[in-house]
Every structure is written in structure tokens, then in C-alpha cells.
C-alpha positions in Angstrom: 77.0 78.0 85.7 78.4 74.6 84.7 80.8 74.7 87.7 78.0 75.8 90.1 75.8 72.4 88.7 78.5 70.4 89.7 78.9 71.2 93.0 75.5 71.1 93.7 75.5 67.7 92.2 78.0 66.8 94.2 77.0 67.9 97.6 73.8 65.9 97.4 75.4 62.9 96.4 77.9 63.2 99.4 74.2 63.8 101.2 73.2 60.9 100.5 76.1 58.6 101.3 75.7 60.3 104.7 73.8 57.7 106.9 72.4 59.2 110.5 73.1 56.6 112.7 70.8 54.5 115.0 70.2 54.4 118.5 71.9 51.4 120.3 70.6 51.8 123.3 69.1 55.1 125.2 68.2 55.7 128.7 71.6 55.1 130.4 73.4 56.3 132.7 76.7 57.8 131.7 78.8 55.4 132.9 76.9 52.8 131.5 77.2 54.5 128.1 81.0 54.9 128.8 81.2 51.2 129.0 79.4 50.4 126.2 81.3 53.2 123.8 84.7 51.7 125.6 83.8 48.5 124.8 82.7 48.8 121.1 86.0 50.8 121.0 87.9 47.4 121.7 86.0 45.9 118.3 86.6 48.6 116.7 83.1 49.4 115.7 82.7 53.5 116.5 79.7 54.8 118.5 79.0 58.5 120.0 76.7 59.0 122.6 74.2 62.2 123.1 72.0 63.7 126.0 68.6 63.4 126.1 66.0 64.3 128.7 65.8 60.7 130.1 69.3 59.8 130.2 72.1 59.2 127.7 71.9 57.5 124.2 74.2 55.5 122.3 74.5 55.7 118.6 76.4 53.7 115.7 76.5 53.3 111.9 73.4 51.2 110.6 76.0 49.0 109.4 77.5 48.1 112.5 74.0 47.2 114.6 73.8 44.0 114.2 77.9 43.5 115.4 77.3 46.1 118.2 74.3 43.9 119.8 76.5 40.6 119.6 79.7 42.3 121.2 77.5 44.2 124.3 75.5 40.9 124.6 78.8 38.7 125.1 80.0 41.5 127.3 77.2 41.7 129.0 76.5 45.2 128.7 74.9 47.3 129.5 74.6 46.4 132.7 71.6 45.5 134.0 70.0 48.4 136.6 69.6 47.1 140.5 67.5 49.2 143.2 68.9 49.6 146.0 67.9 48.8 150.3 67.0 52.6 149.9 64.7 52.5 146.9 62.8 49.4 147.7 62.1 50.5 151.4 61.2 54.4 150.6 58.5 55.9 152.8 55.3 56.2 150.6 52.2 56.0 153.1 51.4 52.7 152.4 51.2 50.2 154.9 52.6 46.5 153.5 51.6 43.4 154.8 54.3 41.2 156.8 54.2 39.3 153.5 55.6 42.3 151.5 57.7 43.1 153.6 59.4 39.7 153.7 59.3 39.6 149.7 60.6 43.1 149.4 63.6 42.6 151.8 64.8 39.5 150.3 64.7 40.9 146.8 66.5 44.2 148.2 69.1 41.7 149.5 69.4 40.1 146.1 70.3 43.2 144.4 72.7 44.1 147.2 74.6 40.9 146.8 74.1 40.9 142.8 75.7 44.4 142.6 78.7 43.6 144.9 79.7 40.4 143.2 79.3 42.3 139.5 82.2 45.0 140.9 84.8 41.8 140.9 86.4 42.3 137.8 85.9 39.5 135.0 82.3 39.2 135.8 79.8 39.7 133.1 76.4 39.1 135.0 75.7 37.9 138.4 72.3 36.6 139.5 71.7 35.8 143.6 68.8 33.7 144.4 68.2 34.0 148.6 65.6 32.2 150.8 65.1 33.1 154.0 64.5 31.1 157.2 61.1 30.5 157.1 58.3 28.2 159.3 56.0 26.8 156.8 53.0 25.7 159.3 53.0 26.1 163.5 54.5 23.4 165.1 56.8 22.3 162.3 60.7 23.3 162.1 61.8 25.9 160.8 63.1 25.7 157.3 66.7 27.0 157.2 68.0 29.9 154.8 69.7 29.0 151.4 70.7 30.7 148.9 72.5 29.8 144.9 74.7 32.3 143.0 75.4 32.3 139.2 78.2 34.5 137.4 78.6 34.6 134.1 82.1 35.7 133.4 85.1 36.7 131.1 88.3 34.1 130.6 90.0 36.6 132.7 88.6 35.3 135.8 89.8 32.5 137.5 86.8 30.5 138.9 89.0 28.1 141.3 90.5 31.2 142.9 87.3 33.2 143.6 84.8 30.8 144.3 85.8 30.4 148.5 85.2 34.5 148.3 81.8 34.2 146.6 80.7 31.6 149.3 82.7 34.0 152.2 80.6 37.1 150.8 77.5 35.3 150.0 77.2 33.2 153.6 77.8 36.5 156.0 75.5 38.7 153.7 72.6 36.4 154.3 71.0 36.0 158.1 70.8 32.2 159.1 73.2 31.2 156.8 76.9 32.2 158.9 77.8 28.6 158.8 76.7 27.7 155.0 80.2 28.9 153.5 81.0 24.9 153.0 78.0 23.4 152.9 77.0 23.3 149.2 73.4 22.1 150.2 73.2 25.4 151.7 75.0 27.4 149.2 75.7 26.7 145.5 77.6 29.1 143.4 77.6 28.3 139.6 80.2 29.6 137.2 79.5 29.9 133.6 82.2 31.4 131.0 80.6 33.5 128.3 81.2 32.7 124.7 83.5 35.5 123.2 81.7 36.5 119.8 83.6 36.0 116.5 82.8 38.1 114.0 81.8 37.4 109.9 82.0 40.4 107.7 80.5 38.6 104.4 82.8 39.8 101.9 82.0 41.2 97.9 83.5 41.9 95.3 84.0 45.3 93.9 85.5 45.7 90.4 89.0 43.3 90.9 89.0 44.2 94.7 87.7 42.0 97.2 86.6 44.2 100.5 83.8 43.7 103.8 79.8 43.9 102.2 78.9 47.1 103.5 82.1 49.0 102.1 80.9 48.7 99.0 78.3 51.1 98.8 80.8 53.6 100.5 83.5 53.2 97.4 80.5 53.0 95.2 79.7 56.5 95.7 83.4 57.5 95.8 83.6 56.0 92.6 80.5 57.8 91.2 81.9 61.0 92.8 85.2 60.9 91.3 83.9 59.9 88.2 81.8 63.0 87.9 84.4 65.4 89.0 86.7 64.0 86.4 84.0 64.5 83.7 83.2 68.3 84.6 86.9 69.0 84.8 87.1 67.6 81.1 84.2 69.4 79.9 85.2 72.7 81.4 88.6 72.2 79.8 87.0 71.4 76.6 84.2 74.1 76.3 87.6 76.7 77.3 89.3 75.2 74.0 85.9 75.9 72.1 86.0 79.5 73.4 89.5 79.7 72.0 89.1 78.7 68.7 85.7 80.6 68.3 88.2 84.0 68.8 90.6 82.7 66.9 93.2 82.7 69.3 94.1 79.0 68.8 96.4 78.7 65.9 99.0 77.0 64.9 101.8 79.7 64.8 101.2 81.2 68.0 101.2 77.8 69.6 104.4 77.8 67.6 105.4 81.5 69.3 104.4 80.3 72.9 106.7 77.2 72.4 109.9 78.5 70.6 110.2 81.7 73.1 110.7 79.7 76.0 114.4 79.7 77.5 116.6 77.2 76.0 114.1 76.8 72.9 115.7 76.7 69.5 114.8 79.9 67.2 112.8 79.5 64.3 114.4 80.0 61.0 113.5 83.5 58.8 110.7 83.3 56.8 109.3 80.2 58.2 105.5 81.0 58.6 103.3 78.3 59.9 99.2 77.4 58.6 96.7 78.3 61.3 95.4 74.9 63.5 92.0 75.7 62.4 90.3 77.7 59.3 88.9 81.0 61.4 86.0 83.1 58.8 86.3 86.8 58.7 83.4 89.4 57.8 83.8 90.0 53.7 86.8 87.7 53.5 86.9 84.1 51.6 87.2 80.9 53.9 91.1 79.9 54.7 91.4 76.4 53.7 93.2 74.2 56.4 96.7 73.6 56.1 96.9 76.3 53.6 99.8 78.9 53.4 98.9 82.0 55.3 
């Protein structure tokens, strides 16, 4: 019964040290969740992901949220999602004014661009900005196509050795603008590193160990835990001992017995009789004084 009390004990404490974890971020694809698993992975900071009817979630330790929005923010995941030529331009009935139109295409043509230039690796976020050639009022000229680019990236890109590329991709991806590649009133492509995020686990102090904050609750409990196994252990032992002695099996000389017959164990001399290790009272006998001869 006592046995039974600890466990029970013992499983809720382990209950409660349990934490469910938080949602991250839900709704993603699975690669996107991939990415941001992979990359938490790298900071060592574990997350799981499960499916749910509109997409995929990520989760992590409570602990760990606040680290895990600082690392996918400086990675720049996850990634930001981009509708395509197809998507903007699906047949719904609707008939769109010219002016639509114009604004729908030149957004489709910024996502185009932003989603090529994000597959270069080292790039964190790219944005595309595009104006088309355009005739403000009749009679006036018309206003030539322009475009600016900005990619925030990792120190594993090299901005001197890509930016001719950007403004090669960029230039014959946008009409009216086949001759903009070196003209940086035409075309301006901006390059900003990101800021890698350093990390600050406040530390405490637990007992004469100095560990991160948040592990302190977690040795807490093991503490608590092990402190409360130890204790049943030392009551079972000692309510077995009581048991003994209320039999009267616990006396001296067979403690004596158990000792002396074991191989190599020198024999006891003849005669030698030793006093019980407690007085034990018998039905219609007098009391056995302790430490008296038997």
C-alpha cells in the first residue's frame, strides 16, 4: 500500500514537470516546416512538427520560444508565401478593368522575380519593386520602366560576385528595361547582411551549481523526485525491521548465527550464548531485561 502511494506520487510529479509544447508557427507547408525544424536543429533548440487540416505545425518547449522566434527571424524563415502568374491570373468570371489588370501583372511579376532570386543560396529575403512603362497624360512621353531590388542575406554570400547576375536576371525579366542592366537610374539592387542573433541564457544558481535559468526547474523536480524515492526506500526498509522485531526474529544471537556460518567465518567458542538485541514479551512469561543472560 505504501509502495503503491509512492508511485502514484511519483507519476504525477513526473506529470507535471511534463510541459506540452507550443505552437511556433502552423499553417506551413512541409518544406517550410523542414526548414524551420533544420534550422532550429543548427541552434540546437529541438522542435517536432504535426499535421493538421490546414497545413503543418511546428512545436517547441515553452522554454525555447522566445530563442526560436529570434533564430527563424535572423534566418528569415519561414519563408514568406508568393502567388504565382497562375494564381493571380485564374479565370473567375469577372471582368477587370485595364487598371487591374496592369496592377495585377506587375505584382505577379514581382513575386516571379522575388521567388527566383530567394532560390540563390545565402539569401534570406528578397523584395522586387517593378514599374512599368507607362504614359502619364496624351501627348507626353512615355515614362520608361524601372525597377529596385533588396536581398537581405547570410555572410555566406558574396554581394560583389552576384550583384552583375541580379541586374542580368532582373533587366531581361522586366519588359522595357533590356538595356537597364548598367544603368543604376534604371535599376538599383540593394544588399543588406542580416544580423546573426547571439544568444543569452540568464544563468541561476542551483544549490553550489551554476546552470541556464530554465534548467532549474527541470533538476528541481529531479531533486524532489529523488528525494522522495530515497525516503520511501528508507521507510519501507525501516517498517520491514519493525515487522522483524515484532516476531521476534531480530536477535542478537541469530544475527550472531547468520554471521559466524558464513565460509571462512571463525567458529564460536562452546557455551558462548549471546543476550537477544531486543527484550521480545511472551504470553504468561516475565519481561527479559535487555542485555540480560538468556
Amino acid at each position: 500500500m505504501f509502495m503503491r502511494a509512492c508511485s502514484t506520487l511519483l507519476l504525477c510529479l513526473l506529470l507535471t514537470a511534463c510541459e506540452e509544447r507550443s505552437a511556433l508557427h502552423s499553417r506551413l507547408s512541409e518544406q517550410d516546416a523542414n526548414e524551420v525544424i533544420a534550422e532550429l536543429a543548427d541552434k540546437n533548440i529541438e522542435a517536432s512538427k504535426q499535421v493538421d487540416k490546414d497545413g503543418m505545425t511546428v512545436l517547441v518547449e515553452p522554454a525555447d520560444m522566445n530563442s526560436a522566434v529570434h533564430v527563424l527571424e535572423a534566418a528569415g524563415l519561414p519563408r514568406r508565401s508568393r502567388s504565382s502568374l497562375g494564381d493571380i491570373f485564374r479565370k473567375e468570371g469577372v471582368i477587370s478593368t485595364p487598371l487591374e489588370e496592369r496592377a495585377r501583372y506587375i505584382y505577379a511579376l514581382s513575386q516571379e522575380l522575388e521567388s527566383t532570386l530567394s532560390q540563390i543560396d545565402g539569401v534570406v529575403l528578397a523584395r522586387v519593386h517593378v514599374v512599368l512603362p507607362e504614359r502619364v497624360a496624351p501627348g507626353e512621353p512615355v515614362q520608361p520602366a524601372s525597377a529596385s531590388v533588396f536581398i537581405k542575406h547570410t555572410g555566406a554570400l558574396d554581394p560583389d560576385s552576384i550583384t552583375p547576375r541580379v541586374r542580368n536576371l532582373i533587366a531581361s525579366g522586366i519588359p522595357g528595361m533590356a538595356d537597364a542592366a548598367h544603368n543604376a537610374s534604371k535599376l538599383s539592387v540593394v544588399f543588406v547582411p542580416t544580423v546573426p542573433y547571439q544568444e543569452r541564457r540568464k544563468m541561476a544558481h542551483f544549490g553550489p551549481f551554476v546552470m541556464q535559468a530554465e534548467e532549474v526547474a527541470y533538476w528541481r523536480t529531479v531533486t524532489v523526485v529523488a528525494g522522495i524515492i530515497l525516503l520511501g526506500i528508507l521507510l519501507g526498509a525501516g517498517y520491514g525491521l519493525y515487522r522483524l522485531w515484532r516476531k521476534g526474529a531480530l536477535t542478537l544471537p541469530r544475527f550472531l548465527e547468520h554471521k559466524l556460518t558464513r565460509p571462512g567465518a571463525p567458529a564460536a567458542p562452546p557455551g558462548n550464548t549471546a543476550a537477544p538485541l531486543f527484550a521480545v514479551k511472551t504470553p504468561g512469561a516475565g519481561t527479559h531485561d535487555k542485555g540480560s543472560a538468556a
